[in-house]
N, C-alpha and C positions, 0 to 999 in steps of 0.2 A: 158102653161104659169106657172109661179111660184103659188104655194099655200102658203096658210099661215095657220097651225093647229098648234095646243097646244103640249109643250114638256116638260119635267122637266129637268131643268140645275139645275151643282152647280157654283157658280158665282164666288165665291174668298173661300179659304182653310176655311174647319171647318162652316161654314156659313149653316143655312138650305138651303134646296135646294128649287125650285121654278119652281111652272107652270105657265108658258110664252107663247106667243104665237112665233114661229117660222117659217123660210122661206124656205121650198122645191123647190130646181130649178128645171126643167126639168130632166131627166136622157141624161147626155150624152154618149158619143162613151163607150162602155161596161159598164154601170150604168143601174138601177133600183130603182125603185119607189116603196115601198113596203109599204102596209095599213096593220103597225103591228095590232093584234089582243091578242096579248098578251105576256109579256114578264117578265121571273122572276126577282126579287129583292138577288142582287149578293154580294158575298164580295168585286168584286172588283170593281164598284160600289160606294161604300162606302172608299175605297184608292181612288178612281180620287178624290173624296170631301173633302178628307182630305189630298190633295197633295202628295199620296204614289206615284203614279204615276210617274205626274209631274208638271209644273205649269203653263199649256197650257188651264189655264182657259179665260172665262167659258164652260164647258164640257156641254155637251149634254150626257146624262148618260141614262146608257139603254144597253143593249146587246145579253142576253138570250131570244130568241125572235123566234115566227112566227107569220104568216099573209100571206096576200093573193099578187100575181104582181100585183100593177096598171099598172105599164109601164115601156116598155127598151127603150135602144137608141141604135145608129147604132152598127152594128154588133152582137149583142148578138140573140145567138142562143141557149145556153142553158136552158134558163126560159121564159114564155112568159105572158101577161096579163092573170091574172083568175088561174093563177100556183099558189097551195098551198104550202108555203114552209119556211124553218125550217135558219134562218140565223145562219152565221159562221164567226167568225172573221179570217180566214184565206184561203182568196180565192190564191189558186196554181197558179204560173206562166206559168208554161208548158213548159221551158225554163231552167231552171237554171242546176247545174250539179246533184242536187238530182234527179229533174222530169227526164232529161236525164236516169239517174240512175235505173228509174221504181221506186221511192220512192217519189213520191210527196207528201206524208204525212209529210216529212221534210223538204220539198219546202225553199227554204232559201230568194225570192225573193216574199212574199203575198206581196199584195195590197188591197187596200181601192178607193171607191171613188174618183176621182177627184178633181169634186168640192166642194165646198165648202158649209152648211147649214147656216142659218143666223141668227140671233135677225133680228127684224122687221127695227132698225137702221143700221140694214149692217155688225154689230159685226157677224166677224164668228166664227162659234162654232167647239170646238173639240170634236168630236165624240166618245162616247167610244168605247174602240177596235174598231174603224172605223166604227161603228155599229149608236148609238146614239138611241135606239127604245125602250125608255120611251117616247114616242110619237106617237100622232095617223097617221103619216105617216112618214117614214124614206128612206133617196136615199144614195144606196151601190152599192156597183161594185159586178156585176152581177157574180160573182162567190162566191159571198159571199149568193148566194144564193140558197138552196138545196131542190129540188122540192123533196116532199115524198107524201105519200096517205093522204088522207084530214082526218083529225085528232081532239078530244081535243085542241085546239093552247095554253092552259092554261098546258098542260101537257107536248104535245112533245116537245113543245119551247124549255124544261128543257137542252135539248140536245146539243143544243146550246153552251153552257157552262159548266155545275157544272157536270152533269150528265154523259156527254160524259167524262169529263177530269177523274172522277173514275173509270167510266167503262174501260175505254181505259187503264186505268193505272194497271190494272190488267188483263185485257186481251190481248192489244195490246201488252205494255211497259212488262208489267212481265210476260205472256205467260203462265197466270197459264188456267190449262188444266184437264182434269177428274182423280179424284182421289189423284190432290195435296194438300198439308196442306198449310193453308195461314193466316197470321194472320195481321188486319188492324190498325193501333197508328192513333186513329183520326177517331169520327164518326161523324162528321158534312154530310152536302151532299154529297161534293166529297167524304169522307170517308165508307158511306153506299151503296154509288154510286157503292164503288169497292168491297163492302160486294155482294151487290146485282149481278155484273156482274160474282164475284166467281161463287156463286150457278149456275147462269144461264148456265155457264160453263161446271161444275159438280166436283168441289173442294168437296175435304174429308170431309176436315175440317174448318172451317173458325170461326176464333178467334179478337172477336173485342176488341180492347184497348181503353178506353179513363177514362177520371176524373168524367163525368157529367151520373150518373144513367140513365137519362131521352135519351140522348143517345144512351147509351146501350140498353135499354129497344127498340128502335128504330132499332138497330142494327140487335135485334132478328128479327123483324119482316121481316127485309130484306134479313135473313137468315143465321145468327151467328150461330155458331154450341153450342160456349162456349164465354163466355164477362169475361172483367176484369176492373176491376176499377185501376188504378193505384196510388191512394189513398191509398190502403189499401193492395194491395198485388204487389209485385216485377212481373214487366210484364213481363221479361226475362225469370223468373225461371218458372213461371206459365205456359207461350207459350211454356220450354222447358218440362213442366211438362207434357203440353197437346198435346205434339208430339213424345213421346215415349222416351224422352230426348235428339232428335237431335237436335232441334229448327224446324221453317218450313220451307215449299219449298220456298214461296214468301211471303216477307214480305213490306207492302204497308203503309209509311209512309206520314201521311195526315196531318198533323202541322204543318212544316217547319220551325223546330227547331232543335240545335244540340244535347238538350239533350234524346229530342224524337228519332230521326236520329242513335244516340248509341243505344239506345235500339233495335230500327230495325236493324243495324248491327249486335247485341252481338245474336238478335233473332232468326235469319236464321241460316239454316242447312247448313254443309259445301255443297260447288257447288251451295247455292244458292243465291238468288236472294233479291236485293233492288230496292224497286224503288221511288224515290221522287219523294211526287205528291202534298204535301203543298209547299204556296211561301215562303222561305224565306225572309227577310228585309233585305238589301244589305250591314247591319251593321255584320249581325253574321259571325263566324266561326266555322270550326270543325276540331276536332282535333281528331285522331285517331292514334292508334297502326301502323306503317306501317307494320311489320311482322304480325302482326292482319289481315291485310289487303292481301298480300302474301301468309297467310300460309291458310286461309278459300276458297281462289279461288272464283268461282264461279261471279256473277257480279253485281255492282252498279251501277245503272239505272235513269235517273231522266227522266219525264215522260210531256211532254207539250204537253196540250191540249189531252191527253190519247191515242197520237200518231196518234188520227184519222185521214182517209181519209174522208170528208162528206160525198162525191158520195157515198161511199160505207158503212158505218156505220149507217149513219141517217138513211137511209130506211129500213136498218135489225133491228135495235134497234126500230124501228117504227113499226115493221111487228111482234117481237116479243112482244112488247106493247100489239096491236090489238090479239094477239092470246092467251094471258092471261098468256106468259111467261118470261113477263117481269114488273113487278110492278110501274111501271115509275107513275099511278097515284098517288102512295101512298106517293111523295117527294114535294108534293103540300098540305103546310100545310093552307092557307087560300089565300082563292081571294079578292083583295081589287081596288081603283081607283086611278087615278092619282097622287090623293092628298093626299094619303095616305103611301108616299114614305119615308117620315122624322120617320115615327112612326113603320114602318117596319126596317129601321134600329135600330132603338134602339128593336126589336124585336129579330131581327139576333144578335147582339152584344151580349144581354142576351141568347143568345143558347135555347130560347123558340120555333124555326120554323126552318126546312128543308128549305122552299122556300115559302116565299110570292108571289104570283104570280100575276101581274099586269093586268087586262083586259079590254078592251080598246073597 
């Protein structure tokens, strides 16, 4: 039968957000019931509540998340009650002309859920990314759910979201590989994300860009060869300075800005690689050289969700965690509760924390 636990919505644009109580229905025909155990505090997140989005309030907010199966409904064979596992906002169709393809990381037809979750008066909630797990239980379409080895859930949750979308963005989307020069614009999480999946790789060199010291200083730890503030020094001439003055192999743009965006352009080496991995606001533009663009070759990339497949990422990024060669705990900068969701944003906004991580 329907449960009723605590969730955190945001109810109308700009508004603190709010722990309520809400309605879990049963899981039906490929759904699941999952008793999140933890789930990080996201940028985007913070756009559903302030209408980046859209304005399918009130949202049920929450996404980067693991926890344990309580229950499936018919058909589902992929996960089962007591399955430890890592959700995704993008469960594959199996169907479309990518999956056909052998590429269901580009799956063009995901899905969410069915039904619908409630306010206790019947108002239904929109989920973020179909997810909604700022709550202590959450029902998703069971492909959105990615069994891995039983783990931290404060840590691997990461995956989920911010973590995977860096790593992915430099290893999946920009294919950097041993021995290449890479340099990062933007060291928030996704940005150290893809600092950190460089190294793990075995990049040369790996060059972090950003404005904020504190940052940088975070950057090294994830395995920066060399940091720049670009404050104070031309990040162009510096990355070309620190790549024997080709520019680099791959250069991983995490702001999702045009004037950032040129700089990643002007950065890279001829025949290389861009790849957009911050969102842009659906107001900018960019403007480029076309014979700029012509005569450098090579390719412009943008990068959703770090290109990942789950089945096959979550549990190697999972296995590299557990083996101590992957630093995945080190992007968990404090664990806090429910109600501590309004004060984490204005934490993240000030660029004080990697990830607040919610535990439940």
């Amino acid at each position: 039968m329907p449960q009723t636990v605590q969730g955190v919505i945001a109810r109308a644009k700009g508004e603190p957000v709010e722990v309520v109580d809400i309605v879990i229905p049963d899981p039906g025909p490929g759904e699941a019931v999952v008793a999140v155990q933890a789930c990080g505090v996201c940028h985007t997140d913070l756009h559903y509540r302030e209408g980046g989005i859209n304005n399918d309030y009130p949202f049920l907010l929450g996404h980067e998340a693991a926890g344990i199966v309580e229950a499936v409904g018919p058909g589902v064979s992929e996960v089962a009650p007591g399955d430890f596992v890592i959700l995704n906002w993008r469960a594959v169709c199996g169907q479309c002309r990518a999956c056909h393809k052998g590429k269901p990381q580009y799956c063009f037809a995901t899905h969410n859920a069915t039904q619908q979750m409630t306010l206790t008066d019947g108002t239904p909630l929109a989920p973020a990314l179909g997810i909604g797990a700022f709550a202590e239980k959450t029902l998703v379409a069971a492909g959105q759910c990615t069994k891995v080895e039983a783990s931290d859930p404060a840590v691997v949750g990461l995956l989920g979201c911010g973590v995977m979308a860096g790593f992915g963005a430099a290893v999946n989307t920009g294919g950097v590989t041993l021995g290449d020069t890479v340099a990062v614009i933007g060291c928030g999480g996704v940005g150290n994300a893809a600092v950190a999946g460089a190294r793990a790789v075995g990049a040369r060199t790996i060059i972090a860009v950003d404005v904020d010291d504190r940052k940088l200083a975070w950057a090294r730890q994830f395995g920066a060869t060399h940091t720049i503030n670009s404050t104070t020094q031309d990040p162009v001439e510096r990355i070309r300075e620190l790549t024997d003055s080709f520019g680099a192999d791959v250069v991983i743009e995490a702001v999702g800005r045009p004037e950032t965006y040129r700089q990643a352009f002007f950065a890279r080496d001829l025949a290389g690689t861009v790849v957009l991995v911050g969102v842009p606001t659906p107001d900018l533009t960019l403007e480029l050289p076309l014979i700029e663009i012509f005569g450098r070759g090579g390719a412009l990339k943008s990068s959703w969700y770090g290109d990942c497949l789950p089945t096959r990422d979550f549990p190697t990024l999972v296995s590299l965690y557990r083996q101590g060669r992957f630093p995945l705990e080190a992007f968990v900068s404090e664990r806090i509760g429910l109600g501590d969701i309004e004060a984490a944003f204005e934490k993240m906004h000030r660029g004080e924390v990697l990830r607040s991580v919610v535990e439940l």
